[in-house]
C-alpha positions as CSV (number, residue, x, y, z in Angstrom):
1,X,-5.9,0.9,16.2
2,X,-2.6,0.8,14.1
3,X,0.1,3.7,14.5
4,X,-0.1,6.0,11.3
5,X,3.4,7.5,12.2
6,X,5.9,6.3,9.3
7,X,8.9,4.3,10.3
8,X,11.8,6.1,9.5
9,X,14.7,4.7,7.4
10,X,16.9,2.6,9.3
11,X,16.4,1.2,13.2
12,X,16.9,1.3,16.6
13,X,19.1,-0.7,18.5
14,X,19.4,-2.2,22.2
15,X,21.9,-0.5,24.7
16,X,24.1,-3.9,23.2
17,X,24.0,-2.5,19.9
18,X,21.5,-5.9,18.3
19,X,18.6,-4.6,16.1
20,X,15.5,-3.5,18.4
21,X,12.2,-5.1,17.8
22,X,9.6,-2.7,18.4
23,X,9.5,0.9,20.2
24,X,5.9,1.0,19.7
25,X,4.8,-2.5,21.2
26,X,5.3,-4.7,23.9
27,X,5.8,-8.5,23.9
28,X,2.6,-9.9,25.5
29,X,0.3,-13.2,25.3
30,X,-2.0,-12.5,22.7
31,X,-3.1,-8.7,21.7
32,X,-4.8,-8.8,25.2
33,X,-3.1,-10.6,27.6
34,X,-0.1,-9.9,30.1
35,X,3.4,-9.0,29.5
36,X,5.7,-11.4,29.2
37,X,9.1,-10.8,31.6
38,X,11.3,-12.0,28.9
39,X,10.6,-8.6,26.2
40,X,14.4,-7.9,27.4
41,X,13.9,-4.8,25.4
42,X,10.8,-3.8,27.0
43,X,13.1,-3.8,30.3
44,X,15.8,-2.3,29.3
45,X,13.8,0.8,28.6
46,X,12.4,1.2,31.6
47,X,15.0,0.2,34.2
48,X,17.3,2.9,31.9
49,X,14.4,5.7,32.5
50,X,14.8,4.7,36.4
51,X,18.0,5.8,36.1
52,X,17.7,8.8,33.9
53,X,18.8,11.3,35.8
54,X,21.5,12.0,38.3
55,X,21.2,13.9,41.2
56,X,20.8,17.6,40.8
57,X,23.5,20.2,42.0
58,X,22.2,20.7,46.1
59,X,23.4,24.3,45.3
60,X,23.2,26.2,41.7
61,X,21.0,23.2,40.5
62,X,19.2,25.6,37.9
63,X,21.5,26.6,35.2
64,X,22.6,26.6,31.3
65,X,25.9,27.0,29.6
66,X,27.9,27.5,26.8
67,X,31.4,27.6,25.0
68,X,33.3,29.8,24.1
69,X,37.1,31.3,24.0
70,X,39.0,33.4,26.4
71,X,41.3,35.9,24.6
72,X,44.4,37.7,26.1
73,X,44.8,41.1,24.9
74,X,47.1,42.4,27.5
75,X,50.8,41.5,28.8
76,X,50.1,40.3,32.7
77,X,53.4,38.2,32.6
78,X,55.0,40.6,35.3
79,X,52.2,38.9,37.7
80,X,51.9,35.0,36.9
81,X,53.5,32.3,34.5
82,X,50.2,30.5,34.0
83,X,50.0,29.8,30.5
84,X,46.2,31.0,29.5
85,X,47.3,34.2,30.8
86,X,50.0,35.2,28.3
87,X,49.6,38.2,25.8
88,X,48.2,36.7,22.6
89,X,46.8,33.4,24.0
90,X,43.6,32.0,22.9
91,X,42.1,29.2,25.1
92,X,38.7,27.2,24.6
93,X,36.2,27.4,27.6
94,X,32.8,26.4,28.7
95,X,30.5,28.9,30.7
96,X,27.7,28.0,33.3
97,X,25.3,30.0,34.7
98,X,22.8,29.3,37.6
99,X,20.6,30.4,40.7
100,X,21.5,29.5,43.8
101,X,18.9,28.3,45.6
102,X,16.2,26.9,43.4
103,X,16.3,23.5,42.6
104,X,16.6,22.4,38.4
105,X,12.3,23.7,37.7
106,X,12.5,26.8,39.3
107,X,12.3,29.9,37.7
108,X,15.6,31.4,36.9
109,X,14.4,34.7,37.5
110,X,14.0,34.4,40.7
111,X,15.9,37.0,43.2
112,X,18.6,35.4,44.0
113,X,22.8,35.4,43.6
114,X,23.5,33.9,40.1
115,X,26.5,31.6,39.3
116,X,29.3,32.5,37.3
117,X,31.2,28.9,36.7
118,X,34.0,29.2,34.3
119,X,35.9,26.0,32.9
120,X,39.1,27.0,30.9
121,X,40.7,23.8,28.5
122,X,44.6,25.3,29.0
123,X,47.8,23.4,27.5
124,X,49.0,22.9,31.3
125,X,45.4,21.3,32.1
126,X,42.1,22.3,33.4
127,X,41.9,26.0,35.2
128,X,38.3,26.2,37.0
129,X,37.2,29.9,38.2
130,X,33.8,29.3,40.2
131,X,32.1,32.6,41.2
132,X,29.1,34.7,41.2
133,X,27.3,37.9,39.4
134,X,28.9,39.8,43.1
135,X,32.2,40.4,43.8
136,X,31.6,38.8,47.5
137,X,29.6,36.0,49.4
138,X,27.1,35.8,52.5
139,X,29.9,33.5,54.5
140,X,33.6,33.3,55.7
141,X,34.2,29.9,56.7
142,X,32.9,26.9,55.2
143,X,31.8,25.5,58.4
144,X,28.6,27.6,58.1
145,X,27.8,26.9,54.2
146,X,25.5,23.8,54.7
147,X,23.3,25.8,56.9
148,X,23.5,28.1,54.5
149,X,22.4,26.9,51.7
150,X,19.7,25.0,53.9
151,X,18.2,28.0,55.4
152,X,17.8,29.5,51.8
153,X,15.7,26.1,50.5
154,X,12.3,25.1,52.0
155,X,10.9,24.1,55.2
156,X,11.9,20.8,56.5
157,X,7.7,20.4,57.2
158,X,5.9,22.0,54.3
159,X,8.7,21.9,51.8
160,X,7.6,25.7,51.6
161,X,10.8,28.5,50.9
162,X,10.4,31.0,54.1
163,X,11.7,34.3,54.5
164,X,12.0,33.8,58.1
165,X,14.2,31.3,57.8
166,X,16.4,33.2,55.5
167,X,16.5,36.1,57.6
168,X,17.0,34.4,60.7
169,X,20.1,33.1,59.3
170,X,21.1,36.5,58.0
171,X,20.5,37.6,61.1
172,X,22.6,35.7,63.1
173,X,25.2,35.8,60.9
174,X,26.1,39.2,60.6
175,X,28.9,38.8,58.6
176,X,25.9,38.3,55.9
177,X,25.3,41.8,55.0
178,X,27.3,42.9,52.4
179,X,25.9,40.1,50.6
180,X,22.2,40.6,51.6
181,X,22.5,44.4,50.6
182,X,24.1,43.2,47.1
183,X,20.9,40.6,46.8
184,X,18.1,42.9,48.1
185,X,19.7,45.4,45.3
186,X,19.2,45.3,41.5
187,X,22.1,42.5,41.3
188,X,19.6,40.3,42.6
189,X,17.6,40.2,39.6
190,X,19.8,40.2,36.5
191,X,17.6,40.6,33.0
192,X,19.5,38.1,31.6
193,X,22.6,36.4,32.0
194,X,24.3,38.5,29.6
195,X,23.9,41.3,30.7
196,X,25.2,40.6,34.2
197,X,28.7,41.1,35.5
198,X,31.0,37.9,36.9
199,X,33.4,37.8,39.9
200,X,36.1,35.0,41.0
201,X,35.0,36.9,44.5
202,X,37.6,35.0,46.2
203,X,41.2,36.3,46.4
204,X,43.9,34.1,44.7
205,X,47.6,34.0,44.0
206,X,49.2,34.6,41.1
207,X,52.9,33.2,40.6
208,X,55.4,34.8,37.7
209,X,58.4,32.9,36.1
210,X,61.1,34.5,38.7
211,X,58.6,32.6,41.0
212,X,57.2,36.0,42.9
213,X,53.6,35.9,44.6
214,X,50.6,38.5,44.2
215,X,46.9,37.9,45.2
216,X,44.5,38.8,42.6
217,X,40.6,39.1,41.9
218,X,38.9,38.7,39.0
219,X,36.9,40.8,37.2
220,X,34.8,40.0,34.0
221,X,32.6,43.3,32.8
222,X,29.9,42.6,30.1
223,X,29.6,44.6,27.4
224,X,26.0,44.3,26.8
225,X,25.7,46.8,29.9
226,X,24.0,45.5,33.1
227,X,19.9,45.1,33.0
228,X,17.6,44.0,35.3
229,X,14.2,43.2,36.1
230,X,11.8,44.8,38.9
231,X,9.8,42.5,41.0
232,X,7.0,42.9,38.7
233,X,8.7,41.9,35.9
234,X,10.6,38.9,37.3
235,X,7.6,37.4,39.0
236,X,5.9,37.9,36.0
237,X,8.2,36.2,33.7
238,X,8.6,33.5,36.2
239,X,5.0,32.6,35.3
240,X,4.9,33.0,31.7
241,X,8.7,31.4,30.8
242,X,11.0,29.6,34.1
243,X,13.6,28.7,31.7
244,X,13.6,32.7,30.0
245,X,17.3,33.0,31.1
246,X,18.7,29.4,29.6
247,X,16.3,30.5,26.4
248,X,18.1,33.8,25.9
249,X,21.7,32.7,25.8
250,X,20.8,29.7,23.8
251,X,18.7,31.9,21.2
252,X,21.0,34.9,21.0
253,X,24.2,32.5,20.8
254,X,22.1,30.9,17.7
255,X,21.4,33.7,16.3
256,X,25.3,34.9,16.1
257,X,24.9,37.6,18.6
258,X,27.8,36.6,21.5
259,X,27.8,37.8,23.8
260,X,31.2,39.3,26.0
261,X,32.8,40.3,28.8
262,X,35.9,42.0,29.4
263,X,38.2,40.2,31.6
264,X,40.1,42.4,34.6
265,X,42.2,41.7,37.6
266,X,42.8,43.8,40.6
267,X,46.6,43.0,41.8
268,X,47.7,43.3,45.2
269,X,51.8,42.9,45.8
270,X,52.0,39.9,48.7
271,X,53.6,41.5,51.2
272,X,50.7,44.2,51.4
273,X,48.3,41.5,52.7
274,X,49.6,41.3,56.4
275,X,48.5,44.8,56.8
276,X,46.2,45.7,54.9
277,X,43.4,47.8,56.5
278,X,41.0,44.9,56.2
279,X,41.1,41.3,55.9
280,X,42.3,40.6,52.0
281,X,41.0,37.2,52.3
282,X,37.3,37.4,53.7
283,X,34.9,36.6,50.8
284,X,32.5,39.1,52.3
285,X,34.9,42.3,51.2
286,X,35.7,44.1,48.3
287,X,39.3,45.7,47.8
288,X,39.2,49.4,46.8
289,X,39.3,50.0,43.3
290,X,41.6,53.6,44.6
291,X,43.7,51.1,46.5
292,X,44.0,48.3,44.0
293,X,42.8,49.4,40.3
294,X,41.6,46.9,37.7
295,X,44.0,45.5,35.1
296,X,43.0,44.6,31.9
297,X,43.6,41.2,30.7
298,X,41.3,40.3,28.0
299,X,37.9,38.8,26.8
300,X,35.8,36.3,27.0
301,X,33.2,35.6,23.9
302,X,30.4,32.6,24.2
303,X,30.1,31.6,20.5
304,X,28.7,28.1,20.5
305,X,25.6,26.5,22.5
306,X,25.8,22.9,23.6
307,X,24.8,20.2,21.1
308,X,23.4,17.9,24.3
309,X,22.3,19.6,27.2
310,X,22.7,17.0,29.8
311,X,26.0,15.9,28.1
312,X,27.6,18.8,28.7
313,X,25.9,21.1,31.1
314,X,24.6,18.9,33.4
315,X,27.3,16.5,33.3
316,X,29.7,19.8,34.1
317,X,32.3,19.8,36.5
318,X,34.1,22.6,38.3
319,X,35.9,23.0,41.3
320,X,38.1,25.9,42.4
321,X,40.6,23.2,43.4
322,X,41.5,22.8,39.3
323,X,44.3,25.3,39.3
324,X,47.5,25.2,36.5
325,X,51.1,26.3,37.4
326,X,50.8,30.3,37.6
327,X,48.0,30.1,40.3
328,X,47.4,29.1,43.3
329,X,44.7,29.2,46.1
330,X,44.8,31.5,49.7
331,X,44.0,31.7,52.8
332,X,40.2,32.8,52.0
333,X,38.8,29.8,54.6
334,X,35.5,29.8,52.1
335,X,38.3,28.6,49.2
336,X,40.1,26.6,50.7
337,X,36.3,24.3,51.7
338,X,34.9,24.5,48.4
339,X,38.4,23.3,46.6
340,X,37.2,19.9,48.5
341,X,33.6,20.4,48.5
342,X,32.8,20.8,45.0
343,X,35.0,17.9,43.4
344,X,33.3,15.6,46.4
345,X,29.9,17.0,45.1
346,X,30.4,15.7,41.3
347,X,31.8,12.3,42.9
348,X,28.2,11.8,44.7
349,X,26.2,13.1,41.2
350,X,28.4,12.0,38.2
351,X,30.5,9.3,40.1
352,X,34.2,9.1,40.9
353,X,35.8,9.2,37.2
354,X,33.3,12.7,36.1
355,X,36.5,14.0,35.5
356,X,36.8,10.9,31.7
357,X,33.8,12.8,30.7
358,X,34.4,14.5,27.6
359,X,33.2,18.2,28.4
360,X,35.3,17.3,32.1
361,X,38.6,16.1,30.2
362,X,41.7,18.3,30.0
363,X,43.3,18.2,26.3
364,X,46.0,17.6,27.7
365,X,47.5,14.1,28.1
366,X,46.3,12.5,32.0
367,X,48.8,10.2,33.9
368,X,46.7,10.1,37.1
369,X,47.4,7.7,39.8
370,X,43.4,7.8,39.8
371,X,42.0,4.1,39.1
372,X,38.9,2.1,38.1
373,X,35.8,3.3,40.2
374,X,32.2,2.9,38.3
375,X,32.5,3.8,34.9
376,X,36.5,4.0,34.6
377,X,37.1,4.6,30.9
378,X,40.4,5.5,30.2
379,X,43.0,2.7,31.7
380,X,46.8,3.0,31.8
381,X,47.0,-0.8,30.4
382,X,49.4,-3.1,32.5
383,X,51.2,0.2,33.5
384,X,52.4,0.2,37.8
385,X,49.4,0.9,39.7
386,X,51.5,2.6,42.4
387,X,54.4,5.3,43.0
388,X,57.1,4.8,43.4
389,X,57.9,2.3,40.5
390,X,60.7,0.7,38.5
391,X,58.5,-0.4,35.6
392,X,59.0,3.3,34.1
393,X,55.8,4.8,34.8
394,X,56.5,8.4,35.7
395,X,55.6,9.9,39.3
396,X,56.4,13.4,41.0
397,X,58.6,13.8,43.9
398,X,58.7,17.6,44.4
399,X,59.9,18.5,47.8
400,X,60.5,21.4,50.1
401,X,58.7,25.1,50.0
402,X,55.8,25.1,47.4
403,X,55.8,28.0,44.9
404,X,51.8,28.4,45.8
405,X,52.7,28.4,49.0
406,X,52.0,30.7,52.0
407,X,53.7,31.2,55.5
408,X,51.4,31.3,58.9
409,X,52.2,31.0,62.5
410,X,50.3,30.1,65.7
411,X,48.6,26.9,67.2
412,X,45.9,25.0,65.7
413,X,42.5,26.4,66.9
414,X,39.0,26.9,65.8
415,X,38.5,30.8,65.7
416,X,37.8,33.9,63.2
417,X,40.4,35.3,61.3
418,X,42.5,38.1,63.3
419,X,41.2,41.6,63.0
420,X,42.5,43.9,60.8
421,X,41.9,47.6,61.3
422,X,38.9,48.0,59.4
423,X,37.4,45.0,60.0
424,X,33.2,44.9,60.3
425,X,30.5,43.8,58.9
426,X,28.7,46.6,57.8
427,X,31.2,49.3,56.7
428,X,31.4,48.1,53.2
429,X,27.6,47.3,52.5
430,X,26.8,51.3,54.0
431,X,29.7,52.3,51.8
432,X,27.8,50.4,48.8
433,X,24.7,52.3,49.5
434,X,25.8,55.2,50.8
435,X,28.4,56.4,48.2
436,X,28.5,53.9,45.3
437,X,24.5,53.4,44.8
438,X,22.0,56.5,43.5
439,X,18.7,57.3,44.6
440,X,16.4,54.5,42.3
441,X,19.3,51.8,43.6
442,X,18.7,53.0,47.4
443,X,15.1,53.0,46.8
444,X,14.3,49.6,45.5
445,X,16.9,48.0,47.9
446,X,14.7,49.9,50.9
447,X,11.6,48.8,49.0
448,X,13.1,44.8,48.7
449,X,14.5,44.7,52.2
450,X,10.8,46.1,53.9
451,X,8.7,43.7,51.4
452,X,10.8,40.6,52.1
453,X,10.6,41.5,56.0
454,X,6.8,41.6,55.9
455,X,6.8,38.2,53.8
456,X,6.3,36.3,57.0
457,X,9.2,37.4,59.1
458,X,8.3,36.3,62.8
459,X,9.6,37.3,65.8
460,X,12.2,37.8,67.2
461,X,13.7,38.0,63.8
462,X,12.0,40.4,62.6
463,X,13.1,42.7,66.0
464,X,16.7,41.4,65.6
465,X,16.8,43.4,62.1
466,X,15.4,46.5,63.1
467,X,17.6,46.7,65.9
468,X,20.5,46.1,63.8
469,X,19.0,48.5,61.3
470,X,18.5,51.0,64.5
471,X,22.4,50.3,65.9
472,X,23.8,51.0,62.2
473,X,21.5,54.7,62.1
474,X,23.0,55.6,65.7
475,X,26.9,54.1,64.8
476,X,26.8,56.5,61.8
477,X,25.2,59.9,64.3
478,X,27.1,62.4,65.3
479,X,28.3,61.6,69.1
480,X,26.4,65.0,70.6
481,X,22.9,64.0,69.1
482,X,19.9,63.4,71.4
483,X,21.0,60.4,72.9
484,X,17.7,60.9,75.3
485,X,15.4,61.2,72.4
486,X,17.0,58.2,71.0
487,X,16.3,56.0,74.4
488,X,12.9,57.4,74.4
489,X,12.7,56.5,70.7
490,X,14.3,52.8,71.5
491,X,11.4,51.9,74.2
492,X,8.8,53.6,72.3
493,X,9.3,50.9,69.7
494,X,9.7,48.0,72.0
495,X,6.5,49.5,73.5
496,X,4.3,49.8,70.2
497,X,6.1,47.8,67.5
498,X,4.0,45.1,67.2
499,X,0.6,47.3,67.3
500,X,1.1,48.4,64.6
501,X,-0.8,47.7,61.1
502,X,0.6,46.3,58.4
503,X,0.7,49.6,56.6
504,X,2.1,51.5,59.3
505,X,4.5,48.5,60.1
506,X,5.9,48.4,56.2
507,X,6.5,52.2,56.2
508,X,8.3,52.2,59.6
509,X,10.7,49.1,58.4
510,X,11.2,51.5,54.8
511,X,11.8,54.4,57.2
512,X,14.0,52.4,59.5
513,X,16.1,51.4,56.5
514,X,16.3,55.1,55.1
515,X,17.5,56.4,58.6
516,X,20.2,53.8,58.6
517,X,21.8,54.6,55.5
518,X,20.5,57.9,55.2
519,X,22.6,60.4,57.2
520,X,19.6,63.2,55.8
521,X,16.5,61.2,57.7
522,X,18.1,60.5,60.4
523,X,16.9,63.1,62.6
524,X,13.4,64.2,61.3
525,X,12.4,67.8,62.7
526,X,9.2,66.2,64.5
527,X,11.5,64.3,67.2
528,X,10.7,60.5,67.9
529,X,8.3,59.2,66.5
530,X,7.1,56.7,69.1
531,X,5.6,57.9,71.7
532,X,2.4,56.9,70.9
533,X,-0.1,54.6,69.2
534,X,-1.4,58.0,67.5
535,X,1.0,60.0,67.2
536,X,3.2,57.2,65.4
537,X,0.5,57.1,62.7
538,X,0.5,60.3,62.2
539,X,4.3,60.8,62.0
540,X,4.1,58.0,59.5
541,X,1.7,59.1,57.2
542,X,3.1,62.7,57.5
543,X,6.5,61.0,56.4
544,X,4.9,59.3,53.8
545,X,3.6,63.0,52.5
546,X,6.8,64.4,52.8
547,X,9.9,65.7,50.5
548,X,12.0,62.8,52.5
549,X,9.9,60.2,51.3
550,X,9.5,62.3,48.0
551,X,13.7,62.1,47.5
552,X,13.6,58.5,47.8
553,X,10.7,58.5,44.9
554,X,8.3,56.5,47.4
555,X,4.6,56.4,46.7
556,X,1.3,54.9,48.2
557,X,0.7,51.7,47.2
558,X,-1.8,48.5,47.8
559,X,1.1,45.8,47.1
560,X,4.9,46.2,47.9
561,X,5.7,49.4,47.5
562,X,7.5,51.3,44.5
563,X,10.3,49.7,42.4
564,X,12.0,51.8,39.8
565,X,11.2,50.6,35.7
566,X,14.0,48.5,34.4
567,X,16.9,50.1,33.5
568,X,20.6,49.8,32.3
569,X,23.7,50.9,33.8
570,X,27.1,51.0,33.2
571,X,29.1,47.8,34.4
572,X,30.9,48.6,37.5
């Protein structure tokens, strides 16, 4: 039976640019017989398919993008040189969002930290700011990140995602928390990718012209107000549309509706970091807005969607090492690994010259000592391959202090950073339920945290957490409260934790959570709860009837428990 499709005008070529004989047949021996390994085209088409694709992003493999320009509004010269910076500038940029952990199918509404990759085209070169929708991370040092990132995938056996394997990291990395409360909360399940805050997260220097130093965060607010889904919603639209996030930049971008964000910075003067009252450079802090306010610098506006996807989304390279004079890195231990990991990561998936791609290539001239490698482009001609030369190519020689330098002391060792006064794990992520958070925010994180733990959580993990849930609740007690109910309390729940039904175990873990960050619940009128099979159920389904429960805007349910309706709140 003949194709009825019309040829259109014109033809297709071979890969060598000769006319193409067919795209609808092959070359065989008669209408019937075998092919014949000499239809070159034929080949060509299918060896090329083979090699379609290249390797997906291990993290932040699901994602979209988009152009767009970075405007500055405000004078910041005071604080660095770097030319994008300066009052009045206009520079071109491209914008990719992701997941973390799913791979390039999954939904993208998935709970989960999303990516906030920004790629800036400056006149001094190529200024990549790689960061997230939260202002910290799960980790400190790099060391830990491909455990990480593994423990957040699947099962090395089923090729199943676990929450037992996430939390057992989490768990034994305590330094995890802030992150995990930030995840747990609304933040973990943006609407859409506009309406979602970005962060640099990491702390970075800033150089001016007299050549003074100041650490600074970034800060970019959108001003489509923040959304998000409920659990409901996102597992929902994660069956009806996986790609809903990439299909609502690329339609409302199409449709001339760009979206924004206002960029700020929080400054810090450099001698202030020595002793600061925590740790400036430990990703899994924020610094005080009271301490450090924000600093308007400008906007950035998405205007124009890619014309090839894989061209210039997929093909995408960023790496917090790209910095222009003006800024520098620090001594966050989680930059200073990804500078080197994520350029490494594009030379395994793109190969070792990603950076002569066109949406990759600075517009600004390139005299690299960077040669050949698979799919070298761009040659210097008969120019001097090395440095240094007397054939008149140029090379740099700069020696002595560097301006994006820092001091340090002591002998090389493998350790955590030192202390600083306010140093711990948990003081920020109470602080950020506690005091920053209101009642629906503190009731779905409670309501995320309990249904997660009950989504196959084993032990001893799942003991690990409520102990560390338990030791947060008693940190936070006055000293002169019922430290001998408490004990009682403590073996009670060794004794009859794992009796429990499901029911009873899901409220206790909800309950457990409220007392921690709760200072109102935790000390209920009716003493421990514990000490017994029946009077435990009891206390749990009288808490579940009470105005405790009722403040926190709990109800019965069959499934997970109650999550407030989307809703939209101001960018903070």
């Amino acid at each position: 039976m003949s194709d009825s499709t019309s040829k259109p005008a014109g033809a297709s070529t071979t890969g060598a640019g000769a006319p193409a004989v067919s795209d609808r047949n092959s070359l065989t021996v008669g209408a019937n017989g075998p092919i014949l390994l000499h239809d070159t085209h034929l080949l060509e088409q299918l060896a090329h398919f083979n090699r379609e694709k290249v390797p997906e992003r291990q993290p932040h493999a699901k994602g979209a993008g988009a152009f767009g320009v970075l405007k500055v509004t405000e004078d910041v010269s005071r604080y660095t040189k770097a030319a994008l910076f300066q009052q009045g500038v206009s520079t071109d940029m491209l914008a990719r969002f992701s997941t973390v952990a799913g791979e390039m199918g999954s939904p993208d509404t998935w709970r989960d930290v999303r990516g906030f990759s920004l790629k800036f085209y400056t006149d001094e070169g190529n200024y990549d700011l790689v960061g997230n929708n939260t202002p910290v991370f799960f980790l400190r040092d790099p060391i830990k990140f491909p455990h990480f990132i593994r423990s957040q995938k699947r099962l090395p056996d089923s090729g199943l995602r676990d929450n037992h394997m996430q939390w057992d990291f989490w768990t034994s990395n305590p330094e995890t928390a802030h992150q995990v409360t930030y995840v747990m909360g609304e933040r973990g399940l943006p609407r859409t990718w506009r309406h979602m805050n970005g962060y640099g997260s990491h702390t970075y220097m800033w150089i001016n012209a007299a050549g003074e130093k100041f650490w600074v965060k970034y800060h970019f607010h959108t001003r489509q107000g923040m959304a998000f889904f409920n659990n409901a919603e996102a597992a929902a639209m994660a069956g009806e549309n996986a790609d809903f996030h990439r299909a609502d930049l690329f339609n409302a971008i199409k449709r001339g509706d760009y979206p924004v964000w206002d960029l700020s910075v929080q400054v810090m003067p450099y001698a202030e970091a020595k002793d600061y009252r925590f740790n400036p450079f430990d990703l899994t802090k924020t610094w005080s807005h009271k301490d450090y306010p924000l600093i308007k610098v400008g906007t950035m506006t998405l205007n124009r969607n890619p014309e090839n996807f894989f061209a210039q989304i997929e093909q995408a390279a960023f790496s917090p090492g790209n910095t222009v004079p003006g800024i520098g890195l620090s001594p966050d231990k989680m930059l200073l690994g990804r500078a080197f990991a994520y350029a490494d990561a594009q030379r395994h998936r793109i190969g070792a010259n990603f950076h002569q791609l066109p949406v990759n290539q600075p517009k600004v001239s390139v005299n690299s000592y960077l040669f050949d490698g698979q799919m070298a482009y761009h040659h210097s001609g008969s120019a001097p391959v090395y440095a240094p030369n007397s054939g008149g190519r140029p090379w740099s020689d700069d020696t002595g202090p560097v301006a994006d330098g820092w001091e340090t002391d002591g002998e090389m060792v493998r350790s955590a950073y030192t202390l600083h006064a306010e140093d711990d794990d948990f003081g920020q992520a109470g602080t950020l339920v506690r005091e920053i958070w209101n009642d629906a925010q503190r009731a779905q994180f409670v309501d995320q945290v309990a249904g997660s733990l009950l989504g196959g959580v084993r032990s001893p993990v799942l003991e690990t957490r409520l102990r560390i849930l338990e030791k947060r609740g008693r940190e936070d007690r006055p000293a002169d409260r019922g430290q001998g109910a408490r004990r009682q309390c403590s073996g009670a729940v060794r004794g009859h934790g794992r009796k429990l039904r499901v029911r009873e175990l899901f409220k206790l873990k909800a309950l457990a959570m409220a007392r921690a960050w709760r200072p109102e619940l935790r000390q209920h009128r009716s003493g421990c709860p514990m000490a017994g099979r029946q009077q435990s159920h009891e206390w749990l389904v009288r808490m579940s009837q009470s105005g405790h429960v009722q403040d926190w805007r709990w109800k019965k349910t069959t499934g997970s428990g109650f999550l407030p309706s989307p809703r939209t709140s101001p960018a903070s």
